[in-house]
C-alpha positions as a Python dict, from the first residue, in 0.01 Angstrom:
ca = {
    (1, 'X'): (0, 0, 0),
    (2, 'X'): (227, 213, 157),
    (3, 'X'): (424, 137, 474),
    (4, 'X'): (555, 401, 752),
    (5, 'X'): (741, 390, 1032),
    (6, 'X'): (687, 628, 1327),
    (7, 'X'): (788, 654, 1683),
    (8, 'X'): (587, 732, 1989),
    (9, 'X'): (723, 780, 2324),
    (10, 'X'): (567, 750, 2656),
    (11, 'X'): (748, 955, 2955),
    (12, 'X'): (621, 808, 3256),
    (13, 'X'): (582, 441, 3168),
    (14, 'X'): (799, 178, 3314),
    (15, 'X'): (555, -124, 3324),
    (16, 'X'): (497, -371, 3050),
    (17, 'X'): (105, -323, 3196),
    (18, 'X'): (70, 25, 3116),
    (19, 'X'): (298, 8, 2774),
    (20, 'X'): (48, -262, 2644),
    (21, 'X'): (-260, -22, 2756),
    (22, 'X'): (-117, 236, 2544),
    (23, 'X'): (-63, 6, 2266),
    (24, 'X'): (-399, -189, 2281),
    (25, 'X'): (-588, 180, 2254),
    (26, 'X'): (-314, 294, 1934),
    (27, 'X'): (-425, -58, 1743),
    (28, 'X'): (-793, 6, 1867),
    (29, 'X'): (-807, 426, 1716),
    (30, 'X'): (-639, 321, 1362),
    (31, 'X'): (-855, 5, 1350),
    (32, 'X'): (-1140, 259, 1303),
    (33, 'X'): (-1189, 355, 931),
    (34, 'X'): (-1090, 685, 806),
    (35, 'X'): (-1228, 873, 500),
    (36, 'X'): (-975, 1070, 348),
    (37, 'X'): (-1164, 1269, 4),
    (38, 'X'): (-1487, 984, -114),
    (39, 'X'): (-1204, 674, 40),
    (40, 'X'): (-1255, 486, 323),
    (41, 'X'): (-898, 361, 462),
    (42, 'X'): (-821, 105, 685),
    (43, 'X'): (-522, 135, 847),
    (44, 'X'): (-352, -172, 1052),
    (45, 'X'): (-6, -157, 1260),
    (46, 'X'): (239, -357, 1403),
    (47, 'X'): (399, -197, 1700),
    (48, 'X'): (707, -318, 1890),
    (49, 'X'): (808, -189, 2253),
    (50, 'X'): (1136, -133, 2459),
    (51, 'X'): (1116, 25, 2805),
    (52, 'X'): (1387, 225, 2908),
    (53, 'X'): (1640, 129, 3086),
    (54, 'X'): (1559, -265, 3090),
    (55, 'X'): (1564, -278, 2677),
    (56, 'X'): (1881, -69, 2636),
    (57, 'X'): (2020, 224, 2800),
    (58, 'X'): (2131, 440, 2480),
    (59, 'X'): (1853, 591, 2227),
    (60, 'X'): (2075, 372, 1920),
    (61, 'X'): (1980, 58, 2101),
    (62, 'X'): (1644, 151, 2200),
    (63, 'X'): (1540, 223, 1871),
    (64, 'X'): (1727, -117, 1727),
    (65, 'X'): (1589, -292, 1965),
    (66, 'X'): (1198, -179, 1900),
    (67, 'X'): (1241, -221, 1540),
    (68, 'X'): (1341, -609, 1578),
    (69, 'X'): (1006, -624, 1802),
    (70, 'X'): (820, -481, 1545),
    (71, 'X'): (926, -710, 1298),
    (72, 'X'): (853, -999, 1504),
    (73, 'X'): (445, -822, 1525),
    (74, 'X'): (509, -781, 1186),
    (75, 'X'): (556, -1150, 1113),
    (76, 'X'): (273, -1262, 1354),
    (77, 'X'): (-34, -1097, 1178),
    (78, 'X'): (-62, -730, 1182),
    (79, 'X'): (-245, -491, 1404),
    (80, 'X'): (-22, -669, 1705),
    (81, 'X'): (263, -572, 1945),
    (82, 'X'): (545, -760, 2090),
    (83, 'X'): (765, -613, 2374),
    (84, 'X'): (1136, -650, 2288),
    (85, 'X'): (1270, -999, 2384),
    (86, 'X'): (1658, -1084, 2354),
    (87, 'X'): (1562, -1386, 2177),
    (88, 'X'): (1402, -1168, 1924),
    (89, 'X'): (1737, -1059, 1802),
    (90, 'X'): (1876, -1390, 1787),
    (91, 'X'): (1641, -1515, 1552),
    (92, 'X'): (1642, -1225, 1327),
    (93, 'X'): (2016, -1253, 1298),
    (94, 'X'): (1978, -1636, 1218),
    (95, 'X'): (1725, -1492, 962),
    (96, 'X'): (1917, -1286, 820),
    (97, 'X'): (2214, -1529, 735),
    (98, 'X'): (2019, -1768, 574),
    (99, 'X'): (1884, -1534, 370),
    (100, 'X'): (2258, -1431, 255),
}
């Protein structure tokens, strides 16, 4: 099983309300099989969310920032999303030293 990583931005949303929409109807169209040749695929995904400027104000952080939330998803069950929390980094740093 292969694993990608892709980006989607939104111009024009600034509420959590509207970000989770967006997100809820991504997880709903790739929850929907897909035949690709005589293969059905399934394809799940976690998805983590910043808004702009709240969740950083530079496209380095931004992206950081999403990645941690998508690792949280990640670690809750996929086909999930999790908007960026400051706690999130925390943890994954306390993760990441006990690990080392």
């Amino acid at each position: 099983m292969a694993a990608m990583n892709f980006i989607v931005l939104l111009n024009g949303v600034t509420t959590e309300e509207d970000a989770a929409r967006a997100a809820t109807r991504l997880l709903a169209i790739l929850a929907q099989p897909m035949i690709l040749g005589t293969h059905e695929v399934f394809i799940s995904a976690s998805i983590g969310i910043v808004l702009y400027p709240r969740d950083g104000e530079d496209l380095d952080t931004l992206l950081k920032n999403a990645d941690v939330a998508m690792y949280h998803a990640k670690a809750q069950g996929r086909s999930r999303f999790f908007f960026y929390q400051e706690s999130m980094r925390a943890a994954s740093a306390q993760q990441l030293s006990i690990a080392a």
